[in-house]
C-alpha positions as a Markdown table, in Angstrom:
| # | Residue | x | y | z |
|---|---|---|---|---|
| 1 | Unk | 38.7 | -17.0 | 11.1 |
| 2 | Unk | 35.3 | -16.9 | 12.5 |
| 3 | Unk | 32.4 | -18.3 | 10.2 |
| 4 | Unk | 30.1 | -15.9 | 9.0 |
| 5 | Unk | 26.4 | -17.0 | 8.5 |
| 6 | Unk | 25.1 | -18.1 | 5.6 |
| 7 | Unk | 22.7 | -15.2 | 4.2 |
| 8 | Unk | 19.3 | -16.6 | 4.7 |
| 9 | Unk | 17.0 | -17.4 | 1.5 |
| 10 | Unk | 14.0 | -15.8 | 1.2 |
| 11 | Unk | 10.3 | -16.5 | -0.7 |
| 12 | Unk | 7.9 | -13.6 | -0.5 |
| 13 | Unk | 4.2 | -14.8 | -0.3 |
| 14 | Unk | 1.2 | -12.8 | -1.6 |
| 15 | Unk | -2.3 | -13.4 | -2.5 |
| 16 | Unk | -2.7 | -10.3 | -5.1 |
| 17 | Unk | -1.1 | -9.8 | -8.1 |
| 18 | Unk | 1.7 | -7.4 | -9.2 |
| 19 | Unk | -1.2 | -4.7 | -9.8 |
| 20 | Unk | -1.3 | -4.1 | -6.9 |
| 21 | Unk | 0.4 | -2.5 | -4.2 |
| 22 | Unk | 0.6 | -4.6 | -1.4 |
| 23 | Unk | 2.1 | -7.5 | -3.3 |
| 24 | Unk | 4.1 | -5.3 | -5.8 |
| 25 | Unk | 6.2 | -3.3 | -3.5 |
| 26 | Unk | 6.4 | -6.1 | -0.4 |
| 27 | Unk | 7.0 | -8.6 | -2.3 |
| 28 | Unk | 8.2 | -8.1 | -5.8 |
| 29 | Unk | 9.6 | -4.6 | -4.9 |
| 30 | Unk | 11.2 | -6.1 | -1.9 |
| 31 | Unk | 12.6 | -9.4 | -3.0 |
| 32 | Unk | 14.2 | -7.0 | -6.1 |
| 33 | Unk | 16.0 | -5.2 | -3.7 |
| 34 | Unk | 17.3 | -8.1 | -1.8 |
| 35 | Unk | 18.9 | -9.5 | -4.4 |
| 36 | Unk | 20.5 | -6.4 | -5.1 |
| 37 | Unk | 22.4 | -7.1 | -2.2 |
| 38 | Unk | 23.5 | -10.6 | -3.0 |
| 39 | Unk | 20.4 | -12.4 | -0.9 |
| 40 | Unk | 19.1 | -15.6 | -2.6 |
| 41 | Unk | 15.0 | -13.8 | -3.0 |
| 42 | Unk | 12.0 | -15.2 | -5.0 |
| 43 | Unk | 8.1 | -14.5 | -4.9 |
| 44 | Unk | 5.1 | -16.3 | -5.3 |
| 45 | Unk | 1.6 | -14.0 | -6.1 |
| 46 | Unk | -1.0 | -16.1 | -5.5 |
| 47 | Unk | -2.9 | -14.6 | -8.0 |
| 48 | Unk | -0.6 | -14.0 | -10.7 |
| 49 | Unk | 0.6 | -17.9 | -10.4 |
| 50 | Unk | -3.1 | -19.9 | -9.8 |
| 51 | Unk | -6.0 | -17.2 | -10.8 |
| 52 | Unk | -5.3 | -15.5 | -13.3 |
| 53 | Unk | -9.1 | -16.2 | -14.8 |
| 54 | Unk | -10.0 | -14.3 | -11.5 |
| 55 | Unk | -10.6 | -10.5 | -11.2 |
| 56 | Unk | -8.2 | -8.5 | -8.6 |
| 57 | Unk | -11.2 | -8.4 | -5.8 |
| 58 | Unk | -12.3 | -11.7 | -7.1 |
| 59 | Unk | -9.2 | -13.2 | -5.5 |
| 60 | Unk | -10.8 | -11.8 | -1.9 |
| 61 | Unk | -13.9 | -14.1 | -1.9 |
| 62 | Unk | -13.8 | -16.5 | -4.6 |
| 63 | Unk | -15.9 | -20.0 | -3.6 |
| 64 | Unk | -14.0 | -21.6 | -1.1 |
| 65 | Unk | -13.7 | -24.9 | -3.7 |
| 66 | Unk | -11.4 | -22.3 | -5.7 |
| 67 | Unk | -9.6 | -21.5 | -2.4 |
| 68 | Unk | -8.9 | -25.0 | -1.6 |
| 69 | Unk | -7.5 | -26.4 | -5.0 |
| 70 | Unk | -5.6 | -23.1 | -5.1 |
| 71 | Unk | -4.5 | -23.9 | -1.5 |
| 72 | Unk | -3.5 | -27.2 | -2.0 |
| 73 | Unk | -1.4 | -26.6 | -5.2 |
| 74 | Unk | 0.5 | -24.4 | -4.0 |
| 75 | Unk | 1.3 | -26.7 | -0.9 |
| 76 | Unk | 2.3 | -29.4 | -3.2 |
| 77 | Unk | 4.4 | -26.8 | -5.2 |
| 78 | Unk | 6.2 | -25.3 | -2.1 |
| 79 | Unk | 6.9 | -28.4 | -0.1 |
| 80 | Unk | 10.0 | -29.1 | -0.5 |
| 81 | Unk | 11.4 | -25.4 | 0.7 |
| 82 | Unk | 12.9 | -26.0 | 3.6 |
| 83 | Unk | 15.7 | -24.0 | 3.5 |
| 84 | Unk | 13.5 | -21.0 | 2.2 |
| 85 | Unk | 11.9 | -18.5 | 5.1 |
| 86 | Unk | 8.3 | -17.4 | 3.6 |
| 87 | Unk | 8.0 | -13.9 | 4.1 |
| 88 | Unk | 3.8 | -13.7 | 4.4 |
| 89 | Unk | 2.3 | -10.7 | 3.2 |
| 90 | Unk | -1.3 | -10.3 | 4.8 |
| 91 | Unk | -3.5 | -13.2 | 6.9 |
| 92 | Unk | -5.9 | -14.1 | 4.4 |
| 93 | Unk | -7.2 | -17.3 | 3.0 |
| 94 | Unk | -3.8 | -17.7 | 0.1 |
| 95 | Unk | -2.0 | -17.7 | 4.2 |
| 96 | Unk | -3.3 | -21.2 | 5.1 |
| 97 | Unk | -0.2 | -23.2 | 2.9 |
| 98 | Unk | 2.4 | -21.6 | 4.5 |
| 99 | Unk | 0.6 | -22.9 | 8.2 |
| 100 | Unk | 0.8 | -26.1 | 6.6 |
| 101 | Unk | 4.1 | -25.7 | 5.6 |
| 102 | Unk | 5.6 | -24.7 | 8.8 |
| 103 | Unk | 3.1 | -27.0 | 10.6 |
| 104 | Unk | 4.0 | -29.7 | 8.8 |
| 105 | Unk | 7.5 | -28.9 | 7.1 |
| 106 | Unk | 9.0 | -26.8 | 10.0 |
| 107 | Unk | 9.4 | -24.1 | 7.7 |
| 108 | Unk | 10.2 | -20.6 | 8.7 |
| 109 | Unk | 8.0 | -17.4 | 8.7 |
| 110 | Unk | 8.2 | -14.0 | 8.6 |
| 111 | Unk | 4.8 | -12.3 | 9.3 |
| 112 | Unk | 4.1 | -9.0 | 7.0 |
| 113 | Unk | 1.3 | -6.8 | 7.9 |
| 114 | Unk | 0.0 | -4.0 | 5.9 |
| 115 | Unk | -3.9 | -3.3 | 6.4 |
| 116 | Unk | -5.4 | -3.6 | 9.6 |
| 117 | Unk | -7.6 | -6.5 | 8.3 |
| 118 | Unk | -8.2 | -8.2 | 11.8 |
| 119 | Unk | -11.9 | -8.4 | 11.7 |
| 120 | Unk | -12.3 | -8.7 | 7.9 |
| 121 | Unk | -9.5 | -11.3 | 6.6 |
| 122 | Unk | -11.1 | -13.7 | 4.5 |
| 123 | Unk | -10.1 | -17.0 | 5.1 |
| 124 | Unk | -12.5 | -19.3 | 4.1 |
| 125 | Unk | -16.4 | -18.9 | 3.8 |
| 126 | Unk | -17.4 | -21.7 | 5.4 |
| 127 | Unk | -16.5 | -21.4 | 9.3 |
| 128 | Unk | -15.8 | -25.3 | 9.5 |
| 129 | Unk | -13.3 | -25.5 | 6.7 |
| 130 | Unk | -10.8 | -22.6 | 8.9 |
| 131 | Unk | -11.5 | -24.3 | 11.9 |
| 132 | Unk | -10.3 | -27.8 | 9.9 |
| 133 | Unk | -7.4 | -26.3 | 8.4 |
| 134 | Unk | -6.3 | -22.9 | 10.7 |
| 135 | Unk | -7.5 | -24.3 | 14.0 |
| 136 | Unk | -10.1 | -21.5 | 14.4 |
| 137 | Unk | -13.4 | -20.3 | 13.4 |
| 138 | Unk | -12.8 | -16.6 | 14.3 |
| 139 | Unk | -10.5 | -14.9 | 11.4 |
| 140 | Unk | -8.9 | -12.5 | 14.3 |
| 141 | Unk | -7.4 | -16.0 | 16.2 |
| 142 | Unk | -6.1 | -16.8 | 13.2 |
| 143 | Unk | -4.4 | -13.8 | 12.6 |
| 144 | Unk | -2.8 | -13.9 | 15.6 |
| 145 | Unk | -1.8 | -17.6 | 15.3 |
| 146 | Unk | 0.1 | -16.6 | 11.9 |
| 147 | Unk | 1.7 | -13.8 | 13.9 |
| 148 | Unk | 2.5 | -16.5 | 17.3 |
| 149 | Unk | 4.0 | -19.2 | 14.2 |
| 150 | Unk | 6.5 | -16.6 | 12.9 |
| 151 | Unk | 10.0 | -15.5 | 13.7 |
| 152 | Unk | 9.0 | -11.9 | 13.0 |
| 153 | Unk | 6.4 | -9.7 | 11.9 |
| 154 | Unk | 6.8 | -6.6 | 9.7 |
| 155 | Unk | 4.7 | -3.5 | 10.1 |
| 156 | Unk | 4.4 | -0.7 | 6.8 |
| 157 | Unk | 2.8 | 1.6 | 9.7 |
| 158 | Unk | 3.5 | 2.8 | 13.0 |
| 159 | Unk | -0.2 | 2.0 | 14.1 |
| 160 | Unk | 0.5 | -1.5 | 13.1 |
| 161 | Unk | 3.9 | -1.9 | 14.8 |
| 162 | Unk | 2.0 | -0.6 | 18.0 |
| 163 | Unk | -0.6 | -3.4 | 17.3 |
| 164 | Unk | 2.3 | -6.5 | 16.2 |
| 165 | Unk | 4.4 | -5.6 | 19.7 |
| 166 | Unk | 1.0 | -6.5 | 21.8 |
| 167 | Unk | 1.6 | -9.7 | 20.7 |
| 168 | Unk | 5.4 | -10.3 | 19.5 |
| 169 | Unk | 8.6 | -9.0 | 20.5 |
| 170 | Unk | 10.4 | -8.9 | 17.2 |
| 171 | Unk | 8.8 | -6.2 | 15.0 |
| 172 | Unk | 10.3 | -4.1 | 12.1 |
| 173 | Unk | 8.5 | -1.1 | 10.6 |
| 174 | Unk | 8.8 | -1.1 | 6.7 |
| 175 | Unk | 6.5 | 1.4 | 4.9 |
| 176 | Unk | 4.9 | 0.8 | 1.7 |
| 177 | Unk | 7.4 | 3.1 | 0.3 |
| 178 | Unk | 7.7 | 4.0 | -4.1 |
| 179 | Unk | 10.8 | 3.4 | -6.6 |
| 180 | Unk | 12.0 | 6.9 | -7.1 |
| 181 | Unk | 13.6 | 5.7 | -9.7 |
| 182 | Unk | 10.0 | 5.1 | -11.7 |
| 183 | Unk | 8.6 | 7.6 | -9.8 |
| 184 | Unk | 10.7 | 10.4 | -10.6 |
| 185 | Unk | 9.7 | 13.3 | -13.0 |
| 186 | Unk | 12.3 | 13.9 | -16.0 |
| 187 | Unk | 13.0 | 17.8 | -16.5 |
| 188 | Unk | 11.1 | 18.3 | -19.6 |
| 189 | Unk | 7.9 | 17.1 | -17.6 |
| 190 | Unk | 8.8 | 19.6 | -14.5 |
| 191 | Unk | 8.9 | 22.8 | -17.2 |
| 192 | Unk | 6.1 | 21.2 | -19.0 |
| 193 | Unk | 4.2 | 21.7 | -15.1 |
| 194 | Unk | 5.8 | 25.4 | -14.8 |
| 195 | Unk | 3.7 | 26.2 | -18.2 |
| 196 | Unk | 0.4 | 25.0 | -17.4 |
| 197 | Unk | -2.2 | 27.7 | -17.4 |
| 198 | Unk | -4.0 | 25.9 | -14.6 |
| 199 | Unk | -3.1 | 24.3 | -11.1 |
| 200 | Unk | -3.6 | 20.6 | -11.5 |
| 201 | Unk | -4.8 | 18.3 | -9.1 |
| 202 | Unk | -4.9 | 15.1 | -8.6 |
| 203 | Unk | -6.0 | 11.8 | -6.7 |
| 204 | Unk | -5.2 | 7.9 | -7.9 |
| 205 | Unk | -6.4 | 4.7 | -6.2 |
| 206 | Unk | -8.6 | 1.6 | -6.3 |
| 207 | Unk | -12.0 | 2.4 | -4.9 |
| 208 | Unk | -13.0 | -0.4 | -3.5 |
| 209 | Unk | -15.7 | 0.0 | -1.1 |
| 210 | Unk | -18.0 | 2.0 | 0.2 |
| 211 | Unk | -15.4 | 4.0 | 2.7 |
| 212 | Unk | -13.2 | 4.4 | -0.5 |
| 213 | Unk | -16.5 | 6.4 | -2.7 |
| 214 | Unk | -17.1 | 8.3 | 0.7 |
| 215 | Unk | -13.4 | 9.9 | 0.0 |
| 216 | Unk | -13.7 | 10.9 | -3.4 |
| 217 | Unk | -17.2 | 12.1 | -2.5 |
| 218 | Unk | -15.4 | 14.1 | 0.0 |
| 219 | Unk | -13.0 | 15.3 | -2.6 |
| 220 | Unk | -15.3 | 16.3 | -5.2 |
| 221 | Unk | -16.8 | 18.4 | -2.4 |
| 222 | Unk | -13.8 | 20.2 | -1.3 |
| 223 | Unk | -13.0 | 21.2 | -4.8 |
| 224 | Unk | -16.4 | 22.3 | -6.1 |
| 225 | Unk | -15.8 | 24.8 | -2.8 |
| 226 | Unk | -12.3 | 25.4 | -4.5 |
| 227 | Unk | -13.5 | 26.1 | -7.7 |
| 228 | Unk | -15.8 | 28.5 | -6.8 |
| 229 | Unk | -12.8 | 30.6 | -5.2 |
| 230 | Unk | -10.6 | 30.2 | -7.9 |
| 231 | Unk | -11.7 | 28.9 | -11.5 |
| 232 | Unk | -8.0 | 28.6 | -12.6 |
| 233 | Unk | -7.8 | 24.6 | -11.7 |
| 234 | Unk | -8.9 | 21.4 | -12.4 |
| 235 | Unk | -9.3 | 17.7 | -11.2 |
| 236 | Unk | -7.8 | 14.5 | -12.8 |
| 237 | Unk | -9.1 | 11.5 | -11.2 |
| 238 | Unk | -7.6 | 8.0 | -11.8 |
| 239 | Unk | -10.0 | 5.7 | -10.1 |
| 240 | Unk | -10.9 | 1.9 | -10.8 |
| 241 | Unk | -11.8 | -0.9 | -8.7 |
| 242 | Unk | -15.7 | -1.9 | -7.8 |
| 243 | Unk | -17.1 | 1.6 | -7.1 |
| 244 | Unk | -14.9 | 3.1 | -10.4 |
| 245 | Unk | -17.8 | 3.4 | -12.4 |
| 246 | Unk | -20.0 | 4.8 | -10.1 |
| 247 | Unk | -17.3 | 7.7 | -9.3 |
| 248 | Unk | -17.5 | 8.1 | -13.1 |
| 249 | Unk | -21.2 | 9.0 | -13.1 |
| 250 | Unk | -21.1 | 10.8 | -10.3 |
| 251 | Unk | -18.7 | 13.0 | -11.9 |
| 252 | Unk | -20.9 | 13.3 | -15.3 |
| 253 | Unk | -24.1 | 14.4 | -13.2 |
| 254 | Unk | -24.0 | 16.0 | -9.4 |
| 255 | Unk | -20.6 | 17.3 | -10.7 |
| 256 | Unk | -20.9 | 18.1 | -14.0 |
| 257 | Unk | -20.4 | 22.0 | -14.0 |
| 258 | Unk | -16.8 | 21.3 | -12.6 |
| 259 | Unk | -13.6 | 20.9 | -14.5 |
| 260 | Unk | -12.5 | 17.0 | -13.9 |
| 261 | Unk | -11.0 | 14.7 | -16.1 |
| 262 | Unk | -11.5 | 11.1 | -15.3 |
| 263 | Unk | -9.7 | 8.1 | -15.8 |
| 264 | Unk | -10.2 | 4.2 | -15.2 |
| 265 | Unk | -7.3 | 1.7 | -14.7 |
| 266 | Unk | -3.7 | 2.1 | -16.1 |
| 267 | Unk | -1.3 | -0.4 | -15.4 |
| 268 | Unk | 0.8 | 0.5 | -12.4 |
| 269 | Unk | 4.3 | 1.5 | -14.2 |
| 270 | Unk | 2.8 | 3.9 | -16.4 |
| 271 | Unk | 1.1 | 5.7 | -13.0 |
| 272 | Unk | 4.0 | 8.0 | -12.7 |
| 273 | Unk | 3.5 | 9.5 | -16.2 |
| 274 | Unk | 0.0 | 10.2 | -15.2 |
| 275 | Unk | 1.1 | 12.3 | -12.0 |
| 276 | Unk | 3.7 | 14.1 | -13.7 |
| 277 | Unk | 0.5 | 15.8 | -15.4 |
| 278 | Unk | -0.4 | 17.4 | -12.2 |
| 279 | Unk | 1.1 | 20.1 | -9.0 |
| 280 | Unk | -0.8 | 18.8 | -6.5 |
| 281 | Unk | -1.6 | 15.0 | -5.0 |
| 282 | Unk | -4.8 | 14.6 | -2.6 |
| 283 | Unk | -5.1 | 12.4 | -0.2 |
| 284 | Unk | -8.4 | 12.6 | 2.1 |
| 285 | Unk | -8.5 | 10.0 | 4.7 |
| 286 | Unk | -12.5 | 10.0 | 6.5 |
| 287 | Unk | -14.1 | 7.4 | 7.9 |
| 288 | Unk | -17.0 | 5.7 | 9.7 |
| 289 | Unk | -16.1 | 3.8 | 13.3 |
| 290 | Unk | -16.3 | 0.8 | 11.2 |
| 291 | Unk | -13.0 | 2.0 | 9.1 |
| 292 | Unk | -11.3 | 4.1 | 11.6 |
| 293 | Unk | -8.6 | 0.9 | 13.1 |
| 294 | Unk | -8.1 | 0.6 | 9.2 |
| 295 | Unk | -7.4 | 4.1 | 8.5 |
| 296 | Unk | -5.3 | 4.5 | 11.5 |
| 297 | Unk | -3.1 | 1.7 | 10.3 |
| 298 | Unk | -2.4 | 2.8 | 6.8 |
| 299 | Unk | 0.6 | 3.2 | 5.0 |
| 300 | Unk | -0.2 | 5.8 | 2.5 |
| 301 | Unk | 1.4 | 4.6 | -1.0 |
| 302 | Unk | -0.6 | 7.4 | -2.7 |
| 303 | Unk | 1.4 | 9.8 | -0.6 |
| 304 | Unk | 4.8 | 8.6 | -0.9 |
| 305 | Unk | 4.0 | 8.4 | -4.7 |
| 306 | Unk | 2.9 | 12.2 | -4.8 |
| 307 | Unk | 5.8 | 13.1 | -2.5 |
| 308 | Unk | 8.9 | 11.1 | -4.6 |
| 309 | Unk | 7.0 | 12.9 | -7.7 |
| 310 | Unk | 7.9 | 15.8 | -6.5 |
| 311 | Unk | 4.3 | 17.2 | -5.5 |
| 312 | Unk | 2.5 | 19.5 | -3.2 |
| 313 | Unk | 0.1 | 17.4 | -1.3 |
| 314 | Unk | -2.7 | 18.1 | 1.2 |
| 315 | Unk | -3.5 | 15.2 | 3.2 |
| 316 | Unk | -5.6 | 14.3 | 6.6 |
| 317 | Unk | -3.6 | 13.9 | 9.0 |
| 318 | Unk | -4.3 | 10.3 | 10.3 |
| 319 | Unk | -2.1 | 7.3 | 10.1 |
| 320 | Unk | 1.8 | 7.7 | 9.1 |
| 321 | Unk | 0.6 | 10.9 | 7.0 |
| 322 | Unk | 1.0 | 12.8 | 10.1 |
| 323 | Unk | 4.6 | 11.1 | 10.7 |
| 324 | Unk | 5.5 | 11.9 | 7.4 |
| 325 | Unk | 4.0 | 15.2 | 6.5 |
| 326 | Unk | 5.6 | 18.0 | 8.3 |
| 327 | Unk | 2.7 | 20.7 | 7.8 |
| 328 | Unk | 3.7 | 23.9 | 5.5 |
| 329 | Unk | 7.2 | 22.5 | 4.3 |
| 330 | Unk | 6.7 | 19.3 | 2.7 |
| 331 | Unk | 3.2 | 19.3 | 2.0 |
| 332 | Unk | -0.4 | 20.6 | 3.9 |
| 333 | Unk | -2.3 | 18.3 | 6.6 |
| 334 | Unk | -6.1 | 19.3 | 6.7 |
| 335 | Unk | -8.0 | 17.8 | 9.5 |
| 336 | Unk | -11.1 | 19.4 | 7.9 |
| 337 | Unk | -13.1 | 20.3 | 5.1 |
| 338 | Unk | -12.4 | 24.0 | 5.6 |
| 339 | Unk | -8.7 | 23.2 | 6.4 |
| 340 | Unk | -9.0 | 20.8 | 2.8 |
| 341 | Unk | -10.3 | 23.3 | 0.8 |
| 342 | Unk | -8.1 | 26.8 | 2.2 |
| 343 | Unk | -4.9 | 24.7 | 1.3 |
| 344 | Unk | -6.1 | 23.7 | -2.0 |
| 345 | Unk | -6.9 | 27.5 | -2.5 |
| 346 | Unk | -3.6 | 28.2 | -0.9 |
| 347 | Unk | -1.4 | 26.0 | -3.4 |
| 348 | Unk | -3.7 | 26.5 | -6.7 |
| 349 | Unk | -2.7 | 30.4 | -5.9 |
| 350 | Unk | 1.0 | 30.2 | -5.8 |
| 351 | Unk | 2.4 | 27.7 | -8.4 |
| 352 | Unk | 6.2 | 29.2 | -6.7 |
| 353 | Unk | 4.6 | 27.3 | -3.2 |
| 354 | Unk | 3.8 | 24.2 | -5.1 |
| 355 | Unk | 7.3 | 23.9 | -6.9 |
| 356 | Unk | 9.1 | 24.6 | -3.5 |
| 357 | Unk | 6.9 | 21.8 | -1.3 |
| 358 | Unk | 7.2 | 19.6 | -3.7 |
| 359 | Unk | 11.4 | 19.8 | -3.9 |
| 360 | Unk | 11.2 | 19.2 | 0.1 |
| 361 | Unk | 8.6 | 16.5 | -0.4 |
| 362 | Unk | 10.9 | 14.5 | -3.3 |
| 363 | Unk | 14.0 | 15.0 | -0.4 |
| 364 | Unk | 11.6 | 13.0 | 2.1 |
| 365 | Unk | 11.0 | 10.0 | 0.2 |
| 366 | Unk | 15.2 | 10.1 | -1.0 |
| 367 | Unk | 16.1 | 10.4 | 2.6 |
| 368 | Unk | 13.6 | 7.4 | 4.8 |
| 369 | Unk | 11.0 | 5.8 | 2.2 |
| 370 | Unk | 12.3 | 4.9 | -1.0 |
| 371 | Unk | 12.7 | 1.6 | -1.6 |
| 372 | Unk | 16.6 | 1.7 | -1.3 |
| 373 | Unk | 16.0 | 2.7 | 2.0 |
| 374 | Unk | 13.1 | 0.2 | 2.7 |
| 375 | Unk | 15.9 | -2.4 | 1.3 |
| 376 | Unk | 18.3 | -1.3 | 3.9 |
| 377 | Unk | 15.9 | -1.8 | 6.6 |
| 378 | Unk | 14.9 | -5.1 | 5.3 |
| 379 | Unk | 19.0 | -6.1 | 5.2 |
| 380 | Unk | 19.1 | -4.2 | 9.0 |
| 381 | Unk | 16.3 | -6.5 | 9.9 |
| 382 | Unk | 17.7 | -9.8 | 8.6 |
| 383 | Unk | 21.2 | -9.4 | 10.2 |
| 384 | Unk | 19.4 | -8.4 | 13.5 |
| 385 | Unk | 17.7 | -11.8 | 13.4 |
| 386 | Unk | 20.8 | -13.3 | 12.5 |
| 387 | Unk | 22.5 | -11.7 | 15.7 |
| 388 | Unk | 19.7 | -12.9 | 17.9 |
| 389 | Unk | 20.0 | -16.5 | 16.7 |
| 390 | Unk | 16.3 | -16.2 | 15.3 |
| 391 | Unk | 17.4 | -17.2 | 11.8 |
């Protein structure tokens, strides 16, 4: 009988915590489902494991004599996984250990790329201390060195697996697709929807920065305009992050006279609770020329979390939206604010719409982004490196 090989073992890497999404569904999510399927899977979240005194963003810039002890800990703590291939999530400063590692160790990587971060990874602060320890000054070299150092890189976008292939051969696409499971609504909340006086909508994320604020700005606009037209809705915001609270007073002053109900952090698990509430997710992607690469490469977690909720959506059509959005059946692109605000009119008008999009939108995320599916292309992936002697 022919040997089979051995299925390889695999350590997920991530700076963040399991708040949020980057490290919670690529790493946690996906080592989960890998053991599912009999493969020997831990993680490591940088944060969760070394900095829990830090903040989320904190983790992002903390002093770079935080970023070294952290670094060199978790060296010491991983050295002896040689048998292990790190699966990296991101190139920022928590990615300098596994260079060491496979610098020094030999051990294996596999490159995961979420964000299009090239020009604004932080490694460290100080340009002498990357060029010491990643060989560079110049965070976009390093980038790419992480990508040149592993056996394969993972894209959660089609913009980004257009970008990896530039520079490697082997790359896998792997959204940043939901649990249906979690994020499923029970019956009692669908009928509980059918009985609302009002069409709901809603948008969730972290608002982190300046491009974030410009969205829900852009939001807030589009459904004063809505509002006007129809009076029979209302907005629930769940925002937190650094520009949370200034969202929050925007809301209780320039748009006062509207109908929004805001909401700071809940812990991620409990999200899908908070959707059920609504009929329609929003998800406006604009942008300054600074943030367009960015935007371009996103994987749009909101959306897929709408969608497997079994939501209308209206969405700009940039990034995988427009891959995954077919326009009138499974939810509404709007390239513009007039577009924004005429399908918002469109869906807060016919609840019968809203039920119907939102049956075809759940069917998406079943059929090509839950995470079973993102398991089996994780397990399609492995045995293709496998086959090509990579691994």
């Amino acid at each position: 009988m022919k040997n089979e090989k051995k299925k390889p073992k695999l350590l997920f890497w991530g700076l963040m915590g399991y708040d949020r999404p980057s490290t919670r569904v690529r790493c946690v999510n996906f080592a989960n489902q890998l053991r599912k399927r009999d493969y020997s899977c831990d993680y490591m979240l940088m944060r969760d494991k070394y900095g829990k005194q830090f903040g989320h963003e904190q983790m992002l810039h903390i002093g770079d004599w935080h970023k070294l002890a952290i670094t060199i800990k978790a060296y010491r703590d991983h050295r002896d996984i040689e048998d292990r291939i790190l699966f990296l999530q991101k190139a920022h400063w928590h990615a300098v250990a596994p260079h060491l590692l496979h610098k020094r160790r030999g051990v294996k990587m596999i490159f995961d790329y979420d964000d299009w971060d090239l020009d604004r990874s932080p490694f460290f602060n100080h340009e002498t201390l990357n060029r010491i320890f990643m060989g560079s000054r110049d965070e976009v070299v390093n980038t790419w060195k992480l990508v040149d150092e592993s056996l394969a890189c993972v894209a959660a976008s089609k913009g980004l697996e257009t970008l990896l292939k530039k520079r490697h051969s082997l790359v896998y696409y792997i959204p940043t697709g939901p649990n249906a499971d979690l994020f499923c609504p029970t019956e009692s909340q669908l009928e509980a929807r059918k009985s609302m006086d009002k069409t709901i909508f809603t948008w969730c994320g972290n608002v982190w920065g300046g491009v974030l604020l410009g969205n829900v700005t852009y939001l807030l606009n589009c459904f004063s305009k809505v509002y006007e037209a129809n009076p029979n809705v209302e907005l629930r915001l769940l925002a937190w992050g650094t520009y949370g609270q200034v969202v929050k007073e925007l809301i209780s002053t320039a748009y006062d006279h509207l109908p929004i109900r805001f909401n700071s952090f809940i812990p991620p698990d409990q999200v899908p609770n908070y959707m059920a509430g609504a009929h329609v997710g929003l998800l406006p992607l604009k942008g300054d020329d600074m943030n367009l690469e960015w935007l371009k490469g996103k994987s749009p977690t909101k959306q897929f979390e709408y969608m497997a909720m079994q939501m209308a959506t209206v969405a700009t059509p940039i990034g995988d939206v427009k891959h995954l959005v077919k326009d009138g059946e499974n939810g509404f692109l709007a390239p513009t604010q007039n577009d924004f605000v005429e399908k918002m009119l469109k869906l807060a008008g016919d609840r019968s719409l809203c039920a119907k999009m939102g049956e075809r939108a759940r069917q998406t995320i079943l059929d090509d982004y839950c995470l079973e599916r993102l398991g089996d292309k994780l397990v399609f992936m492995l045995n293709d490196l496998m086959k090509k002697g990579v691994i």
